[in-house]
C-alpha positions in Angstrom: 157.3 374.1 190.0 154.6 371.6 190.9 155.1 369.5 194.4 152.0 369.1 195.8 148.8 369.2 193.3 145.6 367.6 192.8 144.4 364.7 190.2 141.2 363.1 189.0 140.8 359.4 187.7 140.0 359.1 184.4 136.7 357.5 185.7 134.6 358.5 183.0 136.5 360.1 181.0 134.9 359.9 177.4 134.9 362.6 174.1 130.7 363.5 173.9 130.9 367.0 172.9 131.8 367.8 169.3 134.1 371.0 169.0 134.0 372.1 172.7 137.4 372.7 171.2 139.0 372.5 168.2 140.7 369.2 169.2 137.7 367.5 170.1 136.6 366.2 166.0 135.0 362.5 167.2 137.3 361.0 164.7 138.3 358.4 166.6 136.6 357.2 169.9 138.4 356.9 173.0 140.2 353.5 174.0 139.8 353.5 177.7 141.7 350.6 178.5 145.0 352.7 177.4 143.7 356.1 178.7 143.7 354.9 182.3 146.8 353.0 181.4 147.9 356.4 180.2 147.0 358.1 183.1 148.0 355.8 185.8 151.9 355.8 184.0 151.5 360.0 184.4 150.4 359.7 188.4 153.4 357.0 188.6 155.9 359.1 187.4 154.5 362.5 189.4 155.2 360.1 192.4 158.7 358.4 191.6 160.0 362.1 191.5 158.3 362.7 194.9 155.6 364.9 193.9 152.7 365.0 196.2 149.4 363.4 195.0 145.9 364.4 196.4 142.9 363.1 194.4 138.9 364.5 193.9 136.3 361.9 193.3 135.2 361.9 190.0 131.6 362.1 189.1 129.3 360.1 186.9 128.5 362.5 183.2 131.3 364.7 184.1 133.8 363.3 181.3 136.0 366.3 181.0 136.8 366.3 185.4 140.2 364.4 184.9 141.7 367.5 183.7 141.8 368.7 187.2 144.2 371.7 186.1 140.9 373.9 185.2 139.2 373.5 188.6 141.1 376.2 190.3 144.0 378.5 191.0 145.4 378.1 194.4 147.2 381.7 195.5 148.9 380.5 199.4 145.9 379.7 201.0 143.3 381.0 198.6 141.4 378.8 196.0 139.5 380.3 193.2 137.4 378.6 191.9 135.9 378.4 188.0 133.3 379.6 186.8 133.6 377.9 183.3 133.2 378.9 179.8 132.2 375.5 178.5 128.5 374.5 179.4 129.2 370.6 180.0 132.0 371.5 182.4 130.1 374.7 184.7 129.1 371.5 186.9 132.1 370.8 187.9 132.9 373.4 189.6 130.4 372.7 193.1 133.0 369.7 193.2 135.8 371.5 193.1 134.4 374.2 195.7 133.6 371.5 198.1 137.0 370.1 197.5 138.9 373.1 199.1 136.2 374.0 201.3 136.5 371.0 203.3 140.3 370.9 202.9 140.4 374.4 204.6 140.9 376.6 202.1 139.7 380.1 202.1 137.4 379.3 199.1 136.1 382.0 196.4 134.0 381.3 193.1 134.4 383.3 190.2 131.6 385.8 188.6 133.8 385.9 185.7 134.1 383.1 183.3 137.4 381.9 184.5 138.9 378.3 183.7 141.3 377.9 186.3 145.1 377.3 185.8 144.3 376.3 182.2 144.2 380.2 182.0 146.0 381.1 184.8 149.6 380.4 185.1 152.4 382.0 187.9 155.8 382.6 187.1 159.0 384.1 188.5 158.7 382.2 192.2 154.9 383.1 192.0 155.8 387.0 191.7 153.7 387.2 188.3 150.2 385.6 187.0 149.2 385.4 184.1 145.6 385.3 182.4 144.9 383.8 179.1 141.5 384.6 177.5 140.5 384.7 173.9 138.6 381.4 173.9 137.3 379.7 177.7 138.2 383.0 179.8 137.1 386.2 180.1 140.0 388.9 179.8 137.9 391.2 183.1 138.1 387.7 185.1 141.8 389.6 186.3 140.0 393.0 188.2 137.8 389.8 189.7 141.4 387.9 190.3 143.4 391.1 191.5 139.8 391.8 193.9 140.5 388.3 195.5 144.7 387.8 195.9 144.8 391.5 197.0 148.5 391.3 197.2 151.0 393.9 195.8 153.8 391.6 195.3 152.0 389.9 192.4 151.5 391.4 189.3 149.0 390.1 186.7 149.0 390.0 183.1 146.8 388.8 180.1 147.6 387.2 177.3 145.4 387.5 174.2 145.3 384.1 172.5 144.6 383.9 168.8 144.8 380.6 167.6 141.5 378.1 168.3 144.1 375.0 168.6 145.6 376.4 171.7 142.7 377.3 173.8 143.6 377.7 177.0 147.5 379.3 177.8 148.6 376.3 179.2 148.0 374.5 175.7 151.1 377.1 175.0 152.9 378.8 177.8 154.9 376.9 180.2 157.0 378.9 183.0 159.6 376.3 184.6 162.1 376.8 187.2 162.9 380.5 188.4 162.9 382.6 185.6 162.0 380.0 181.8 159.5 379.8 179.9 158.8 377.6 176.6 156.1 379.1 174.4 154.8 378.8 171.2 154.6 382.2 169.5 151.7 381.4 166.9 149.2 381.4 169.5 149.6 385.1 170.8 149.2 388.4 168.9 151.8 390.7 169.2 150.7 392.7 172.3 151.3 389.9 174.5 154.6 388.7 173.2 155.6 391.9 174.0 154.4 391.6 177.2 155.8 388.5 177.5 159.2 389.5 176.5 159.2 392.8 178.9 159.2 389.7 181.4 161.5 386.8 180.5 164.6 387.0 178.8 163.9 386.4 175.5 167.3 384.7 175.8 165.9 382.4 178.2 162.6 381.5 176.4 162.3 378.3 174.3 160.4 378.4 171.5 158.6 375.5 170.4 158.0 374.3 166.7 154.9 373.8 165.3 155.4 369.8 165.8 156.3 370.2 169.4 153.0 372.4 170.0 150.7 370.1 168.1 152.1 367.5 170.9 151.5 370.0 173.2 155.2 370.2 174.4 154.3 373.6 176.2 151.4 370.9 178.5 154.4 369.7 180.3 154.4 369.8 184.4 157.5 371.3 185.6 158.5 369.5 189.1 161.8 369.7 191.3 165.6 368.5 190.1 164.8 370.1 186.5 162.3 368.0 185.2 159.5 368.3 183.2 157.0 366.1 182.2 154.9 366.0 178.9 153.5 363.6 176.0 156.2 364.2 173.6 159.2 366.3 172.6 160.9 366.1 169.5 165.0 365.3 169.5 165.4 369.4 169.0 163.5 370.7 171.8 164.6 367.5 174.0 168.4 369.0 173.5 167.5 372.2 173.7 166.4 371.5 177.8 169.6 368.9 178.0 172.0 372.1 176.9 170.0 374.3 180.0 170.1 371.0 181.9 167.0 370.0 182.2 165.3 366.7 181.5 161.7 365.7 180.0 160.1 362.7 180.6 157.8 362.0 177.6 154.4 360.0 179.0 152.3 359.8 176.4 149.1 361.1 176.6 147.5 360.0 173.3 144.0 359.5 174.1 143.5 362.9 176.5 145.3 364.6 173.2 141.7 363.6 171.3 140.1 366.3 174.1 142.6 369.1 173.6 144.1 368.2 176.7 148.0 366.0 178.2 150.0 366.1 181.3 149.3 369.6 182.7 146.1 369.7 181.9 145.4 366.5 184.6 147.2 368.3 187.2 146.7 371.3 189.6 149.0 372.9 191.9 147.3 372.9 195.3 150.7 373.6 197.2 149.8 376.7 200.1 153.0 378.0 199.4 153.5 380.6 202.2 150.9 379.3 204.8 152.9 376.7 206.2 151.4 376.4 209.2 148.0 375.8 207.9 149.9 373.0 205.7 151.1 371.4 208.7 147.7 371.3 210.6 145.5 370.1 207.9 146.2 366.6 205.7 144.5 366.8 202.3 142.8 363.2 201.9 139.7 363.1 199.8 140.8 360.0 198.5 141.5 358.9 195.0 
């Protein structure tokens, strides 16, 4: 549940790199006017609901850096940061190093190709992590991740993904509140459903369709008072949350979805969820 996370303008935002994914086709070029629109109506609505905003400067050739989620993975007061698959992206990263650095993080980069909370998602009141590779991360990037949290209470997973469309696990995996999940199956092999399932209820797990994952349903940010937000959710899966009582707010996300990427995929939990009073003494403010 996200309260306190990290965004980046859509500054120069722009599609440039044919097939760094399989969403990425150069079909159709990007209508900036409407993405900043776009994003500014997704940073609007983080706010209304009281979700904290903290912003990183974005930086001139760096088009993919508004998807903030795959800078990092904040554990309390460690950040670690990625050390990324995709070549135009790996310069990102001194950015995003700096960012916590000067925030006063305890700040780590990875040796492993490791794309952040793309690949990296907690679980279960932060109790479990789990590591997506397959595609933009390295399945030893968790020894290097266990090396760095070094805490027994968390136990870490991976997740094999099998399906080029959903790239990173947040493109398919979505925890929210305590103990959910939505997921779209297609994407794993069998081991890590299984895994999955030894985990969550299965009872408790909604699982998307194929049109709700091509609108990237399982992007969606899940925030406080049972909300989630996301680009789009078909009438099924928008009852399926009312019966559980839970409610999404569709902002669309149209010209992000021509990059592979929507809501989650802009934002990253930087919340120091056990260090409170390191929270208290230092005021994130890199300005937006």
């Amino acid at each position: 549940m996200f309260k306190n996370i990290l965004m980046c303008k859509p500054k120069y935002f722009d599609v440039i790199h044919y097939k760094l994914n399989e969403h990425m086709l150069m079909k159709q070029k990007v209508n900036y006017d409407r993405a900043y629109i776009q994003w500014r109506n997704l940073e609007n609505n983080l706010l209304y609901q009281g979700v904290k905003v903290n912003y990183i400067k974005p930086q001139k050739n760096l088009v993919d850096m508004v998807f903030a989620a795959n800078g990092a993975i904040v554990y309390n007061n460690k950040a670690i940061v990625s050390n990324y698959n995709a070549i135009p992206r790996k310069k990102e990263s001194k950015y995003y190093s700096n960012f916590f650095v000067v925030n006063g993080y305890d700040t780590y980069e990875m040796k492993t190709e490791f794309e952040g909370a793309g690949d990296g998602l907690f679980s279960h009141c932060r109790t479990h992590l789990w590591l997506g590779y397959g595609f933009r991360s390295n399945k030893d990037s968790k020894t290097e991740i266990e090396d760095i949290i070094s805490d027994h209470n968390l136990e870490i997973h991976t997740l094999k993904l099998t399906n080029p469309l959903w790239y990173h696990l947040d493109t398919c995996f979505c925890p929210f509140g305590v103990d959910r999940l939505m997921l779209y199956e297609k994407a794993f092999d069998k081991e890590s459903l299984r895994k999955i399932y030894n985990v969550f209820d299965e009872e408790k797990c909604i699982k998307v369709s194929d049109e709700d994952a091509e609108n990237f349903a399982c992007n969606s940010i899940s925030i406080p008072n049972n909300i989630l937000i996301g680009h789009s959710y078909t009438p099924k899966l928008k009852e399926k949350l009312r019966d559980i009582d839970y409610r999404g707010i569709e902002t669309l996300m149209s010209e992000f979805l021509l990059s592979g990427g929507s809501t989650k995929c802009c934002v990253l939990d930087v919340e120091r969820y056990r260090d409170n009073e390191v929270e208290k003494k230092i005021q994130i403010s890199y300005g937006p």
